[in-house]
N, C-alpha and C positions, 0 to 999 in steps of 0.2 A: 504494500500500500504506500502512496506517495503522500506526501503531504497535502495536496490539493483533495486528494480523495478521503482523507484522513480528517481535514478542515471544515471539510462538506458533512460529513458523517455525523463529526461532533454538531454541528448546528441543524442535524433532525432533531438530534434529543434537546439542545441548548438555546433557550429561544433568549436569558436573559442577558442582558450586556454585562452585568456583575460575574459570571460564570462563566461566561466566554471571555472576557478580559483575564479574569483570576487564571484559566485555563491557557491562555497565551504566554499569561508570564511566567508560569511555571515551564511551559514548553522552553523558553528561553533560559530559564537556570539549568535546564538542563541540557540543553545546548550547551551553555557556558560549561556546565562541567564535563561533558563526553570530550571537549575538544581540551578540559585539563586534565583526562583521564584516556587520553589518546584512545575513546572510544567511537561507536559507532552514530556519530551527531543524528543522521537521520531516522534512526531507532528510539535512540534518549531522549527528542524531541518530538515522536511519536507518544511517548508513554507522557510526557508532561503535556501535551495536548490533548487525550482521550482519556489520562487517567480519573476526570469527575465523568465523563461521558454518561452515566448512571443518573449522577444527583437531582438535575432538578424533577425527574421523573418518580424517584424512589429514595427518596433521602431518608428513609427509615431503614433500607437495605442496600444503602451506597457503602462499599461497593460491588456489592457481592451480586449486582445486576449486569454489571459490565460484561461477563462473559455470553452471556443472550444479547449483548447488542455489538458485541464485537464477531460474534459467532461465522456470519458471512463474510473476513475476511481472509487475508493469508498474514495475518500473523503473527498465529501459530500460540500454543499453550506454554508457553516461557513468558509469553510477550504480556498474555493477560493473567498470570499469577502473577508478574512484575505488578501490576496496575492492584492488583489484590491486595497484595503487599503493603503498599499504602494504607491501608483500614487498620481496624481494631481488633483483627483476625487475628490472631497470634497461633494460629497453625498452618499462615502463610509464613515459611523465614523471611527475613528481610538477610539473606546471606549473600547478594551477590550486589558490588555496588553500586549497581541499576536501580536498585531496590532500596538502599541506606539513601540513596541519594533523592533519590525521587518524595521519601519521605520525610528527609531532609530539607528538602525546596517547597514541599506544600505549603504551606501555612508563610512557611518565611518568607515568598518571592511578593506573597501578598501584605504584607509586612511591612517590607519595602518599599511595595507602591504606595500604599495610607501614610507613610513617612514622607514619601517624595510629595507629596499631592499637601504637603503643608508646608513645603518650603517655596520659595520664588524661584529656584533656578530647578526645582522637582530632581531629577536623579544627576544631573550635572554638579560634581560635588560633592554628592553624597558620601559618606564617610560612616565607619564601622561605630566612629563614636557618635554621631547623630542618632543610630539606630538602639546606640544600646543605651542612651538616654531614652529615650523612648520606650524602650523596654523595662525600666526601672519606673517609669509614670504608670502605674495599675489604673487609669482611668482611661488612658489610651487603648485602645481598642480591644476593649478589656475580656470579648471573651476568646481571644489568645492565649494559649497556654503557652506561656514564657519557659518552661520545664523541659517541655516538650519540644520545644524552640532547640532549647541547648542541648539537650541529651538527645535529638535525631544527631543533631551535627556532631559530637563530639564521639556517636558512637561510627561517624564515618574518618575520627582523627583528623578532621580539620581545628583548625584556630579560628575562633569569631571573625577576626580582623581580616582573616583570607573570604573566610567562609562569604561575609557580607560582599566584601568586594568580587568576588566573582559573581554572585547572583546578581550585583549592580550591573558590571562592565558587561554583562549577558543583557541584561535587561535593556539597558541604553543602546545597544547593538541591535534589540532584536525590534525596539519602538522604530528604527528607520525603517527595518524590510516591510514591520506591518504597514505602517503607514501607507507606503506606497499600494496597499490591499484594502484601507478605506477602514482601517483600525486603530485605536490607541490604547497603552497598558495605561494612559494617567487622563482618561475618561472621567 
């Protein structure tokens, strides 16, 4: 599956711009990191694009819906346990780091953007310690789990300070391609 057919897929199920945004930039951190894990971009940016593909339809069993809607493609049962793996499941490992990663950049790529979307220059700039002041403010977008924040990333052994800035230098890279696609991550 190409990204265009992959784009298309996710907006049957994705009619909101909140979901479909959050779902772009996730695609993008994980962009960002396949290309600092000398991995395969157009796969990592497949799973951070389709991995809510479920939610707005079944948010009571997101995401354990995604295999019936990924069911007609090619790819393949690695592809959607990776996407599994993201949830609450804990009989999905998160063992491969497709998986650490992905669940790593969920929450936090959106994080990022509610960060950027209060400054005046938005993600130009942005900086680890912006974020993690923000992350110390409990009224900030407060039903974030801050814990969860830190213990996906730290169980992929990155450093905060990398960890933010690649999900930025991903995100600011990936705002130009959509753009030109009639989309924006700071909607």
């Amino acid at each position: 599956m190409n990204r265009n057919e992959a784009l298309e897929l996710l907006k049957e199920h994705v009619k909101t711009d909140r979901v479909l945004r959050h779902s772009l930039a996730v695609e993008a951190a994980m962009i960002a990191y396949a290309k600092k894990f000398d991995a395969d971009e157009n796969r990592w940016g497949l799973l951070g694009l389709l991995h809510d593909i479920d939610f707005e339809k079944y948010p009571e069993e997101h995401p354990a819906k995604a295999p019936e809607l990924l069911s007609e493609t090619d790819l393949g049962d690695e592809f959607v346990e990776s996407i599994l793996s993201h949830g609450l499941d804990e009989s999905i490992p998160r063992d491969l780091m497709e998986r650490k990663c992905l669940h790593a950049v969920d929450e936090m790529a959106s994080f990022i953007i509610a960060v950027a979307l209060m400054r005046p220059t938005k993600l130009d700039g942005l900086k680890a310690k912006s974020v993690k002041k923000k992350m110390k403010d409990k009224a900030f977008a407060r039903a974030v789990d801050r814990d969860e924040l830190m213990s996906s990333m730290e169980e992929m052994d990155m450093e905060f300070a990398e960890h933010i800035d690649i999900i930025v230098d991903g995100l600011k890279a990936h705002e130009e391609r959509i753009q030109a696609e009639g989309y924006t991550l700071l909607g």
